[in-house]
DOTORTOR-775512 format. One record per residue (C-alpha): residue in three letters; z, y, x. Coordinates in steps of 0.5 Angstrom, whole numbers, padded with zeros to 4 digits, always signed. Layout:
BEGIN
alaZYX/...
***
This chain:
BEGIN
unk+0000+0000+0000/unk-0001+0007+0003/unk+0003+0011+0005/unk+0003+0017+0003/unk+0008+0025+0005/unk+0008+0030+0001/unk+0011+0036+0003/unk+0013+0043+0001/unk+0018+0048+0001/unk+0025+0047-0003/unk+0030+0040-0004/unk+0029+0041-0011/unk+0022+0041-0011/unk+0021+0036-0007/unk+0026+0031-0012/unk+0021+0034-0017/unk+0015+0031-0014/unk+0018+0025-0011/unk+0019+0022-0018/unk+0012+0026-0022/unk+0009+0022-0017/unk+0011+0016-0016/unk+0014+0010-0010/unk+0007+0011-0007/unk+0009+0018-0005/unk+0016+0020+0000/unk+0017+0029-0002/unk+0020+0033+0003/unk+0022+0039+0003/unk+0021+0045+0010/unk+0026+0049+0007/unk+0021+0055+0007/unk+0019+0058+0014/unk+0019+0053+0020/unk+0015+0057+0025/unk+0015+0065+0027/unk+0013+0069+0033/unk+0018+0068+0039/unk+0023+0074+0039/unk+0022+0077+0044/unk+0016+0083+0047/unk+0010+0079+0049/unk+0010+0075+0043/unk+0003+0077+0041/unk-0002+0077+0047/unk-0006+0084+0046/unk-0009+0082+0052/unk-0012+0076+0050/unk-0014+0076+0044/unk-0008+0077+0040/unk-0005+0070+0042/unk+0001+0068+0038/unk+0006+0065+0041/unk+0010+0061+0035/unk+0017+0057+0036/unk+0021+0052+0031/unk+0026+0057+0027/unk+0032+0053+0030/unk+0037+0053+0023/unk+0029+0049+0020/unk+0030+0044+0027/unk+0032+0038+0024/unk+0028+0039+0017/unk+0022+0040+0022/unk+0025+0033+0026/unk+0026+0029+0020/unk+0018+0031+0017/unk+0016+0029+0024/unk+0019+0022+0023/unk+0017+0021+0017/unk+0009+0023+0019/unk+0009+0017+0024/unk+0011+0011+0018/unk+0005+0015+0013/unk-0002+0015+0012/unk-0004+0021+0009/unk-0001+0028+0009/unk+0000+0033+0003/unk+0002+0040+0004/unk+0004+0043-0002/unk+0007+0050+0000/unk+0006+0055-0005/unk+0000+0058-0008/unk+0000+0064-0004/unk-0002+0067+0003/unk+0005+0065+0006/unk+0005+0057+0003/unk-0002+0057+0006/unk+0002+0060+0013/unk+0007+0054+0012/unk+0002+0049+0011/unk-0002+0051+0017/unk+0004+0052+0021/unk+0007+0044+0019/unk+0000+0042+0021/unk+0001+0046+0028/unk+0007+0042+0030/unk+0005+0035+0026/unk-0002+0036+0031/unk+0002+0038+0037/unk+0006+0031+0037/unk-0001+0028+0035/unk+0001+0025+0029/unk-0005+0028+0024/unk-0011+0026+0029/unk-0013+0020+0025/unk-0010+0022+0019/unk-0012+0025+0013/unk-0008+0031+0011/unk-0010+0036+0004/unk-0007+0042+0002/unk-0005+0041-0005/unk-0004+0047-0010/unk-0002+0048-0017/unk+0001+0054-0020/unk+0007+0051-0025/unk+0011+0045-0023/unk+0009+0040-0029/unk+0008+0033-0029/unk+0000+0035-0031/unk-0001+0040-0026/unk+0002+0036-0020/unk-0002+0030-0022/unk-0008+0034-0023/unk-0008+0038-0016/unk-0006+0032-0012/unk-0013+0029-0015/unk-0016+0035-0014/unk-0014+0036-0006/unk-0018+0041-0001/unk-0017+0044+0006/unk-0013+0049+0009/unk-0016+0056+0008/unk-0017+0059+0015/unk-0019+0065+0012/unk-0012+0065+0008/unk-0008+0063+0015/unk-0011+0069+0019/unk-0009+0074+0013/unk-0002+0072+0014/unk-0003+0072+0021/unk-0006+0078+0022/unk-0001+0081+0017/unk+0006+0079+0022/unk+0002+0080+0029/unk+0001+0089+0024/unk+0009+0087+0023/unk+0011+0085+0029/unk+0007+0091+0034/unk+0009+0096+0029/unk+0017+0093+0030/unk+0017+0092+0036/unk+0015+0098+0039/unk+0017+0104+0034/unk+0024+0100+0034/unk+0025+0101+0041/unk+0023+0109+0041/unk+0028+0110+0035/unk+0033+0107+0039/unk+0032+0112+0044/unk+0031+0118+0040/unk+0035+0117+0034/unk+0041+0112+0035/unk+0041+0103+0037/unk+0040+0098+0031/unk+0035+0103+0027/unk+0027+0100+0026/unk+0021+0102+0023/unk+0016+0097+0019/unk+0009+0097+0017/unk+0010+0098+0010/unk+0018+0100+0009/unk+0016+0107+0013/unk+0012+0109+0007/unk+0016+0107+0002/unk+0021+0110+0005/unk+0017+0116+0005/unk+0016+0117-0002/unk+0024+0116-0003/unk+0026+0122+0003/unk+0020+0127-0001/unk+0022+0126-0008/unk+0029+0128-0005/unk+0026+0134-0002/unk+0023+0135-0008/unk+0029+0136-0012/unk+0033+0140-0007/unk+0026+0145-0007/unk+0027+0145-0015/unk+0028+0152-0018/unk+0031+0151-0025/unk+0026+0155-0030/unk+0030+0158-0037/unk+0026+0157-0044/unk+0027+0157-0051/unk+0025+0153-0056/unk+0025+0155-0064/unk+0025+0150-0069/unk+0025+0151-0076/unk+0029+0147-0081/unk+0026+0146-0088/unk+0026+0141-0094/unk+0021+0138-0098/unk+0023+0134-0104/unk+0030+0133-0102/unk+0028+0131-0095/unk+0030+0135-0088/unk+0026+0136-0083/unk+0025+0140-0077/unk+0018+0144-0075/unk+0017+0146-0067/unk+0014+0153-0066/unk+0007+0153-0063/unk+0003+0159-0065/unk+0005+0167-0064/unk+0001+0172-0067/unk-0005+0166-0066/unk-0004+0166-0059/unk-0002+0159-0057/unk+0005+0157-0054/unk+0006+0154-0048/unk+0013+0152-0045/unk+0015+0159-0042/unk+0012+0163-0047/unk+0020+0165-0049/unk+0025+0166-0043/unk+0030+0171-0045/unk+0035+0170-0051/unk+0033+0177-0053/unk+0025+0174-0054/unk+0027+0169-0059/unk+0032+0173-0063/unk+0026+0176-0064/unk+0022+0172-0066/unk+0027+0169-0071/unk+0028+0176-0075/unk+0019+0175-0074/unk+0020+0168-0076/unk+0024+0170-0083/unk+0021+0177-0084/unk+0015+0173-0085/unk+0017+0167-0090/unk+0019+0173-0095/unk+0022+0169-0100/unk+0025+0163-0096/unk+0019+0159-0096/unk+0014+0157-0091/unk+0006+0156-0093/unk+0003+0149-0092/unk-0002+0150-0087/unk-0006+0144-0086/unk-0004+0136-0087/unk-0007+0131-0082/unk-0006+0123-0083/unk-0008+0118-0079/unk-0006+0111-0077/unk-0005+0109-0070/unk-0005+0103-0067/unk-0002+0100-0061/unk-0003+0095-0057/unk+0001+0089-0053/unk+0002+0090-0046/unk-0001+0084-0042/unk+0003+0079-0040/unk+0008+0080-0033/unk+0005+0080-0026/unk+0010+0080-0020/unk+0010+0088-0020/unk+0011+0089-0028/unk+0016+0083-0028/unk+0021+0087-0022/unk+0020+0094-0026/unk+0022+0090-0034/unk+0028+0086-0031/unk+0029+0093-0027/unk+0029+0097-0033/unk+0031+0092-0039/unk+0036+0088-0035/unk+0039+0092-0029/unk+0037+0087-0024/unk+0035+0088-0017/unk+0028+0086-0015/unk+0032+0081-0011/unk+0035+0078-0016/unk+0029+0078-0021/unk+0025+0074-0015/unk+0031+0069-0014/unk+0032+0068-0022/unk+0025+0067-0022/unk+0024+0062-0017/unk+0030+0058-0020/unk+0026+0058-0027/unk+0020+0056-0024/unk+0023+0050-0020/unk+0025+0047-0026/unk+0032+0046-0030/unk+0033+0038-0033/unk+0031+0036-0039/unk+0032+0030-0042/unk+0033+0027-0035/unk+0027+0030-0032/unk+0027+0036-0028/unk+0022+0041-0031/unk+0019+0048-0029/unk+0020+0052-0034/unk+0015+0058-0031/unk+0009+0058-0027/unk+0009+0062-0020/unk+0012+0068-0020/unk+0008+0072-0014/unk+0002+0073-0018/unk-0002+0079-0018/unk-0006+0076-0025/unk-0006+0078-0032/unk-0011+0072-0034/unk-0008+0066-0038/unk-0011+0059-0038/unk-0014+0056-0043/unk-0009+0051-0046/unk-0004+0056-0045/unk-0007+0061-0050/unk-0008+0055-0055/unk-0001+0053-0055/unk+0001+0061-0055/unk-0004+0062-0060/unk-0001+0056-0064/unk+0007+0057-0063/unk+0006+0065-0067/unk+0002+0062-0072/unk+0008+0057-0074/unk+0013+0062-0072/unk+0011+0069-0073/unk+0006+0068-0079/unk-0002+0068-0079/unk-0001+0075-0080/unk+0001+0076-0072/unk-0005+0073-0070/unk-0012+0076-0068/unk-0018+0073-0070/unk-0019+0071-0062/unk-0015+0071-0056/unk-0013+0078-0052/unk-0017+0078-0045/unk-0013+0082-0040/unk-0018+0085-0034/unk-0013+0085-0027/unk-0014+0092-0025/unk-0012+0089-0017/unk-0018+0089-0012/unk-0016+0082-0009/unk-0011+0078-0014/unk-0011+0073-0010/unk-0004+0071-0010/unk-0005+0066-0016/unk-0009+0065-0021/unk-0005+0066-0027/unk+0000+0072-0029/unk+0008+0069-0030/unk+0008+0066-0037/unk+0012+0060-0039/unk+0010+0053-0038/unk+0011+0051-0045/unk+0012+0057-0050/unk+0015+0052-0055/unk+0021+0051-0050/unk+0024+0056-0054/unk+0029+0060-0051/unk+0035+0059-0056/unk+0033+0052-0054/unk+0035+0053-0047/unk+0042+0056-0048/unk+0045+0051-0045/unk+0041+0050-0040/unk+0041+0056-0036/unk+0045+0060-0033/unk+0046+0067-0036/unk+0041+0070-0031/unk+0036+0065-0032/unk+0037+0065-0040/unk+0035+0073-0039/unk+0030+0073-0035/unk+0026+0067-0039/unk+0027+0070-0045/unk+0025+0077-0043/unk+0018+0073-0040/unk+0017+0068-0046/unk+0017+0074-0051/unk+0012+0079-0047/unk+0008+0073-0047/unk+0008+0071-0054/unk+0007+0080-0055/unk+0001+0080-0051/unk-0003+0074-0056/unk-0001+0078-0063/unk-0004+0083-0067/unk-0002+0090-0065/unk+0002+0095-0068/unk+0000+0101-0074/unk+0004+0106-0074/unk+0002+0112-0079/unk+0002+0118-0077/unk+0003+0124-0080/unk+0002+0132-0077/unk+0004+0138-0082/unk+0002+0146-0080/unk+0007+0151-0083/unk+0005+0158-0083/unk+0011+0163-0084/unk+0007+0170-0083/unk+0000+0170-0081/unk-0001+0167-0074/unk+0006+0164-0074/unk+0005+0157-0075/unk+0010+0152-0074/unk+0009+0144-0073/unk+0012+0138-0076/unk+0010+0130-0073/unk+0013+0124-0075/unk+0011+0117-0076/unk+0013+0110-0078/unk+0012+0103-0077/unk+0007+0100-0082/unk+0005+0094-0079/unk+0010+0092-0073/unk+0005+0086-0070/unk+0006+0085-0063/unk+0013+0089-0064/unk+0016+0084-0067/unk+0017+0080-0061/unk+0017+0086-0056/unk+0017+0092-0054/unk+0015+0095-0046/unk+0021+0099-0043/unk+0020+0106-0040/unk+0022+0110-0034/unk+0023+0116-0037/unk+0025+0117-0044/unk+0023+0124-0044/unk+0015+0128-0042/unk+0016+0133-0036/unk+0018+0138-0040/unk+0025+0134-0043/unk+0023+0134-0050/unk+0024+0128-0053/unk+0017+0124-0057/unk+0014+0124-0064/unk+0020+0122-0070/unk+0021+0115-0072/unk+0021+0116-0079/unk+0015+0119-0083/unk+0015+0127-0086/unk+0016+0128-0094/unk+0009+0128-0097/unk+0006+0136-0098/unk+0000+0139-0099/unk-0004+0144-0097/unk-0002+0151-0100/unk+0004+0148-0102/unk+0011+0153-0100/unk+0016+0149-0096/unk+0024+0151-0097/unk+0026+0154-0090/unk+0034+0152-0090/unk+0035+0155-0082/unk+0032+0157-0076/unk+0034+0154-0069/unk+0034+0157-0063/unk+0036+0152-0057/unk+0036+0154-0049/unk+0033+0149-0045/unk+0033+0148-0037/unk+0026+0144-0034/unk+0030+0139-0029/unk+0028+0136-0023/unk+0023+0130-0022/unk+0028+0124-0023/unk+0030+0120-0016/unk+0026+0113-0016/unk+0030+0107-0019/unk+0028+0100-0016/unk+0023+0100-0023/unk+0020+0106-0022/unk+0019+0105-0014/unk+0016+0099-0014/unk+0010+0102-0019/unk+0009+0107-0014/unk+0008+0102-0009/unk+0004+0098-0013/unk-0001+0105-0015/unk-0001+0108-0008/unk-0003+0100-0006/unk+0003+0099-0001/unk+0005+0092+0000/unk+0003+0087-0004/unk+0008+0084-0010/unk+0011+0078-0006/unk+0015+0085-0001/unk+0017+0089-0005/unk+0024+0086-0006/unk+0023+0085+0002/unk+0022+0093+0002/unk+0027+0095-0003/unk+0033+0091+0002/unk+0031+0093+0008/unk+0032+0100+0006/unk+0038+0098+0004/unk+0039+0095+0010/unk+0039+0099+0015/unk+0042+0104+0011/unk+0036+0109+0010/unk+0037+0109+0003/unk+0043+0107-0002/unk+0044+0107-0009/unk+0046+0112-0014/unk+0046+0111-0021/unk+0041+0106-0020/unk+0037+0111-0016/unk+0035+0111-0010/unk+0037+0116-0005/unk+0035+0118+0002/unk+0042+0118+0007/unk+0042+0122+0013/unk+0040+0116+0017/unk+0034+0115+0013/unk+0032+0123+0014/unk+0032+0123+0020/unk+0028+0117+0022/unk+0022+0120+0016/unk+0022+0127+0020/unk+0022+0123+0026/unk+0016+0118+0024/unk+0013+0123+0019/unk+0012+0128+0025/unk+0010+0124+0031/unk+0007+0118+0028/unk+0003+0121+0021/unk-0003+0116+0021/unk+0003+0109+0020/unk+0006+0113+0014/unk+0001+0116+0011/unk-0001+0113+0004/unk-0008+0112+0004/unk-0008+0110+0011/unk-0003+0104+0009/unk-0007+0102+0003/unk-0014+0101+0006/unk-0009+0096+0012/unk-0007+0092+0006/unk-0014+0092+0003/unk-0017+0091+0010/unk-0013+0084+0010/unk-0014+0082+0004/unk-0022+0083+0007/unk-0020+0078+0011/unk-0017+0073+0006/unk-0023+0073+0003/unk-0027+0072+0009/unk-0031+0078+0010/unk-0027+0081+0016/unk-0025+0079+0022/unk-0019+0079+0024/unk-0018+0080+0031/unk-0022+0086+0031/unk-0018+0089+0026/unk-0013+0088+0030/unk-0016+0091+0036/unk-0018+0097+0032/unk-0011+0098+0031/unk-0007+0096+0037/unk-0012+0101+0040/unk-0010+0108+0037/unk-0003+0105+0036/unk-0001+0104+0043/unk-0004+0111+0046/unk+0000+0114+0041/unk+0007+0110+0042/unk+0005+0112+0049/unk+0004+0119+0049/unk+0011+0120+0045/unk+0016+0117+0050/unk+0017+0124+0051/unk+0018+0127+0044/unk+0024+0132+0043/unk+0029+0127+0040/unk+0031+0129+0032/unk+0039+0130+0028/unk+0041+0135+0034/unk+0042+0143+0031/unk+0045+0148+0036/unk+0050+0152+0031/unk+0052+0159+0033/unk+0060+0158+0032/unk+0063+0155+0039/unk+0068+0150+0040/unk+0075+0150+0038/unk+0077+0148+0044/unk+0073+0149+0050/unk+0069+0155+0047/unk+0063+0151+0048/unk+0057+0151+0043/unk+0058+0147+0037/unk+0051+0142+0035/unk+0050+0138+0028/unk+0048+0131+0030/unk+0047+0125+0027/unk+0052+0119+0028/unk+0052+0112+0026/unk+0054+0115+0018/unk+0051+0120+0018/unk+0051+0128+0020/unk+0058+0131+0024/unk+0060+0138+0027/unk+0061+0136+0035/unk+0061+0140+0042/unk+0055+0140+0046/unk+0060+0139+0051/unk+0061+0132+0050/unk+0064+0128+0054/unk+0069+0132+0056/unk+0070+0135+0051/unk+0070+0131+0044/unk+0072+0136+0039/unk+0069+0133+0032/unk+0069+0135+0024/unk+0065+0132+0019/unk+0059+0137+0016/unk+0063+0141+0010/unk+0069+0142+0013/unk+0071+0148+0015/unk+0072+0151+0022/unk+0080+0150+0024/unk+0084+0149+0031/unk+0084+0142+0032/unk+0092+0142+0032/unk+0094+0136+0029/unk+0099+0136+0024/unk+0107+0133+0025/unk+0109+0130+0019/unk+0116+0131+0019/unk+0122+0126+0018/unk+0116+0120+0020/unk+0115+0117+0027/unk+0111+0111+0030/unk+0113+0104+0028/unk+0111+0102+0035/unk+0113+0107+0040/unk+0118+0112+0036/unk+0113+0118+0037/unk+0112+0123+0032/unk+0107+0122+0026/unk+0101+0127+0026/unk+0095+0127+0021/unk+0089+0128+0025/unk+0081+0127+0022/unk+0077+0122+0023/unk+0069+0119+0022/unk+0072+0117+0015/unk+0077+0123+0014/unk+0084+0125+0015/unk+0088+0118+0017/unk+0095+0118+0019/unk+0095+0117+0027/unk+0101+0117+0033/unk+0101+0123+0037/unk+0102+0118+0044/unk+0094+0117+0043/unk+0091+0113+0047/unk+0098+0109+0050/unk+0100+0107+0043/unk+0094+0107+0038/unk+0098+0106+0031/unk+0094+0108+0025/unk+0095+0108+0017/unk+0091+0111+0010/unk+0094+0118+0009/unk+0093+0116+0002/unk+0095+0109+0002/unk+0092+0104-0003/unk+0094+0103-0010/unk+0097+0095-0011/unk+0095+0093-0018/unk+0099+0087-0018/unk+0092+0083-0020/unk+0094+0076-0015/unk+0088+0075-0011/unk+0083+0070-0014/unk+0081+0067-0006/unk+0087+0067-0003/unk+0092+0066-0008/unk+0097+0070-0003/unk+0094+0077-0003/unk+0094+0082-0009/unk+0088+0086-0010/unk+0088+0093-0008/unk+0085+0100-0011/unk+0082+0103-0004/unk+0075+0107-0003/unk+0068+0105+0000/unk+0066+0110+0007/unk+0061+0114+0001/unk+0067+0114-0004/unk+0066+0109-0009/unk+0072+0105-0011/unk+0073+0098-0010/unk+0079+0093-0010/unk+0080+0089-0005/unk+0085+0084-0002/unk+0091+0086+0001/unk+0091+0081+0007/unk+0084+0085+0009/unk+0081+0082+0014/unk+0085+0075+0013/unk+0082+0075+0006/unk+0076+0078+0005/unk+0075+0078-0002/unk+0072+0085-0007/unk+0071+0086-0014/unk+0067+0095-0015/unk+0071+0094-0022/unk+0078+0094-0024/unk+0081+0086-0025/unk+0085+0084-0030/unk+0090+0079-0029/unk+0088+0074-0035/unk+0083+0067-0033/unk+0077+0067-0035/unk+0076+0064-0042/unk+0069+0060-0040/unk+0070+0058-0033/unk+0078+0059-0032/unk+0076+0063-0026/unk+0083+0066-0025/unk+0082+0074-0026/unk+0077+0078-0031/unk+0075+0085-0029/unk+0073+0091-0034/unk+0066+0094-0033/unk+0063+0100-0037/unk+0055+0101-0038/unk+0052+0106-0043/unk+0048+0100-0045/unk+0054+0096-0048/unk+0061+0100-0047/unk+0067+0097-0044/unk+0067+0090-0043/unk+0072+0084-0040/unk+0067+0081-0036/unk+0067+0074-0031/unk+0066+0077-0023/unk+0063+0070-0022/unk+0056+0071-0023/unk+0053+0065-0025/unk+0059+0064-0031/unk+0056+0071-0034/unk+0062+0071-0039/unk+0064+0078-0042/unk+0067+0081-0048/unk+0067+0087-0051/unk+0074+0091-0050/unk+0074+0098-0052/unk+0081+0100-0052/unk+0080+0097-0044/unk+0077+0103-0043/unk+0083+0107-0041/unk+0085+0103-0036/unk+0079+0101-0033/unk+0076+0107-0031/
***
């Protein structure tokens, strides 16, 4: 009987294909990557072609070890790594090593892919092999040669010019780009006033309001009314010109509308949804999809219950639509379905991640069904892809609109819109999210309810006139939905990086999260202004982008990839070179002196942002952090307390993180405490069971709670505990959380638990 090896990426899977496929098959799993570039300058040879030098990653040795020993008893080799450009580098990477040992010279091997994990799918591409891609695997390559040359020689210039441990990436420098610029923008953003005015009225014993557009006959646009005064005017002008309280029907305009169903997710619309729907990072939106599309066991086989995740497609397959078709009919009634299927175009140039968009394997696995099943985040993420896809295949939206101008005096015109839901087709199931809720200007959109019917001539009670104050407000910070659309639009990465991009900022502490928006550190300013004024060409958008259309030529077999390499090592090292000279950036000269030595202060950039020091450091190291104000350095003795360990005096002194409390024999005795000591809640630590939990503040002031027996126990929770056990998996405390969205809850710290109850009168105490 033939022997044969199936390989792929993860355990789970490979336990998935062992039994799809039956005793003639041994499945093993590489546990994702098994080679990368050596870790050190040399690693690709810009002498010689660009050489690449590969070595086994050392915590996937003994995976490697046991591949190689099973290839040696097998007669056929199957790799089966995912269906994107990175599955076709693993894949080409195992056969490397497998021919290295010469292990494959007179066995056949064959590049299997299927795009969701079902007994069909696997069946049918293991029947249907064909080679590896060579044009898939120089695409890959190319694109880690690009990250490696970029990294390994921007990196070494911030370290020199800004500070140790900062790097610099081929796509992370753009997207970090994009957030510093938003940043500026909103402090270069000037506050403009203007006033709205409204008129209240009523028809028929409804209310409704009608916004002022035209003056005079002239057209109203936002600024046409910025003074208080101006639009007391216009009230008085208003009213005068109702005379007997009552406003003239103009014109009526009714019209249905129909709105159409989003197309089913892609990587990049499912991270921006999970984002704006669920709160969830794009790392744990690919995380949670990667279980989903591994599979869950059902009925003693293990199922996967979504196709590949890293898909730039919108196209769904036929069978697929059959089913989807077939389960709205049953579910939703005949009247959601359209006469024939929706058929959505990809707008990406080289959607070559998969073939299809990101829908369940079966759209008659209801989500309900699976509640047991899944855990809280995979039941979330699931229920949120099985409906967009089951929308993206009903009927659209009718929505009946209806726009009434009303005319007080002549020329004065105010309008009334509104709209109501006739027929809510794919709305029924789901509706996409939105970044910004609001248009540019701060006003909300159309009503949701319909206006009272009116005709034309018609004199409309006019109950009050609303004159309301408004500010514009900047542009909005980018949160992770509306940051990854960006990405997506200016062409920068590709769907499988932006979860990659997004942490690596955070990472290095270039960007942190404030109200789930992104906003730029000192660090991450500097190292922009840096990159931005020395290497404009590598963070330019559109240079960016043709890179990545360039690789996707080489995937495709239409460019060269050694050339392309060529072209870009070329100017890049020149001007890597020509910038080891460069002024270094953070550094200002103030115009206030030192304290102590009279010396010009700097503003200078440390390891946690920007400080106020002297230029005559070291030997002098006179220090405050940026804000404080300017005061002698005398440390301040605090009466009727000594040093615990020496018996000298206590003194209150600053800090990188602020004021603390220290021992004035500094350095022979180098005691130190919080000047404000934590707060103990009496919560007993879930970890060590020793400990209690204390109230304590994070380096950028946010409150956490913490182990008492730090660092012994290293255990933290961001919300306040509650001694109570969790009802669901007896975890030993719960926590109080608040959220605009669902209010104060007690919720489980355990992740994969996801209990939580609502508990308003928590909220007192919680905050």
């Amino acid at each position: 009987m033939t022997k044969n090896l199936i390989i792929v990426e993860s355990p789970a899977k490979a336990k998935t294909m062992g039994k799809y496929l039956g005793k003639g098959f041994t499945a093993l799993a590489s546990y994702g990557h098994v080679r990368d570039l050596i870790p050190k300058k040399g690693a690709v040879d810009t002498d010689h072609d660009f050489g690449m030098k590969y070595e086994i990653i050392e915590k996937n040795r003994k995976h490697v070890d046991l591949i190689i020993k099973a290839m040696k008893k097998a007669d056929v080799l199957y790799l089966a790594t995912d269906p994107d450009r990175e599955g076709e580098a693993i894949s080409w990477h195992l056969y490397e090593i497998l021919k290295d040992e010469g292990l494959v010279a007179d066995k056949p091997v064959h590049r299997v892919v299927f795009h969701e994990i079902t007994k069909r799918a696997i069946q049918k591409a293991v029947a249907e092999p064909r080679a590896l891609s060579e044009n898939l695997v120089n695409a890959q390559q190319s694109r880690r040669a690009l990250d490696y040359l970029v990294g390994f020689n921007l990196s070494p210039l911030l370290w020199k010019k800004v500070r140790r441990g900062l790097s610099a990436g081929r796509v992370q420098s753009p997207a970090l780009r994009l957030i510093v610029e938003r940043e500026e923008e909103i402090e270069r953003f000037v506050e403009r006033e203007y006033w709205t005015i409204d008129s209240e009225m009523e028809s028929s014993g409804q209310a409704f309001r009608a916004r002022l557009m035209t003056l005079s006959g002239t057209r109203l646009d936002q600024f046409a009314v910025t003074e208080a005064q101006r639009a007391a005017e216009i009230e008085a002008r208003l009213k005068a010109g109702a005379g007997d309280g009552r406003y003239r029907v103009l014109a009526v305009e009714r019209k249905q509308r129909r709105r159409h169903p989003a197309p089913p997710f892609t990587t990049s619309t499912l991270q921006q949804e999970a984002s704006r729907k669920l709160q969830f990072t794009a790392q744990r939106t690919m995380r949670t999809a990667q279980q989903l599309y591994e599979g869950v066991a059902i009925e003693g086989e293990t199922v996967g219950l979504i196709t590949y995740m890293r898909t730039d497609s919108v196209t769904l397959a036929q069978d697929a639509l059959t089913e989807i078709r077939a389960v709205i009919a049953e579910r939703f009634g005949a009247d959601k379905l359209p006469p024939s299927a929706h058929v959505y175009k990809t707008r990406s140039k080289n959607a070559q991640e998969a073939h299809e968009a990101i829908r369940p394997t079966s759209v008659g696995r209801l989500p309900e069904d699976l509640r047991a099943l899944l855990t809280a985040d995979q039941l979330k993420l699931y229920d949120l892809i099985w409906r967009r896809t089951m929308a993206c295949q009903m009927v659209p939206a009718i929505l009946d609109t209806m726009a009434v101008d009303l005319e007080a005096g002549p020329g004065d015109i105010s309008r009334a819109t509104g709209s109501v839901v006739l027929a809510p087709g794919f709305m029924t199931v789901y509706q996409e999210g939105a970044d910004d809720k609001k248009g540019e200007e701060g006003e909300e959109g159309e009503s949701d309810r319909l206006l009272p019917d009116m005709r034309e001539g018609e004199r409309i009670v006019l109950k009050e006139i609303h004159k309301e104050q408004h500010f514009t407000e900047p542009p909005p910070r980018y949160s992770e939905a509306s940051l990854v659309k960006t990405l997506e639009a200016y062409g920068i990465g590709r769907p499988s990086t932006y979860a990659t991009i997004i942490s690596t900022l955070q990472q290095r502490e270039y960007v942190v999260l404030d109200k789930r928006r992104f906003k730029p550190t000192d660090v991450g300013r500097v190292v922009n202004k840096f990159l931005a004024q020395h290497f404009e060409r590598y963070v330019d958008y559109d240079f960016t982008a043709r890179l990545e259309d360039d690789l996707d030529a080489v995937s495709r077999g239409e460019k060269e990839w050694i050339p392309l390499l060529r072209d870009f090592w070329s100017e890049f090292h020149r001007q890597v070179s020509d910038k080891e000279d460069a002024e270094r950036p953070g550094v200002e000269v103030l115009a206030e002196t030192c304290p102590l030595c009279h010396k010009p202060l700097s503003k200078r950039l440390g390891r946690n942002g920007y400080f106020i020091g002297c230029t005559g450091y070291p030997e002098c190291d006179y220090t405050r952090n940026l804000g404080e104000e300017a005061e002698a350095p005398v440390p301040e003795v605090i009466p009727d307390r000594v040093c615990p360990l020496c018996a000298s005096p206590l003194v209150i002194k600053r800090g990188r993180y602020g004021r603390f409390i220290g021992c004035s024999n500094y350095p022979v005795c180098r005691h130190m405490e919080p000047l404000e000591k934590p707060t103990d809640t009496g919560v007993a630590c879930p970890e060590c069971r020793q400990g209690t939990l204390l109230k304590r503040k994070s380096r950028y002031g946010k409150i956490f709670y913490s182990c008492s027996r730090y660092p012994d126990c290293k255990y933290a929770v961001w919300n306040p505990p509650l001694a109570e056990p969790c009802p669901q998996c007896g975890h030993p405390i719960l926590t109080i959380k608040t959220t605009k969205r669902r209010g104060t809850e007690k919720v489980c710290p355990r992740k994969e638990c996801g209990y939580s109850i609502p508990c308003p009168e928590c909220a007192e105490g919680g905050s």
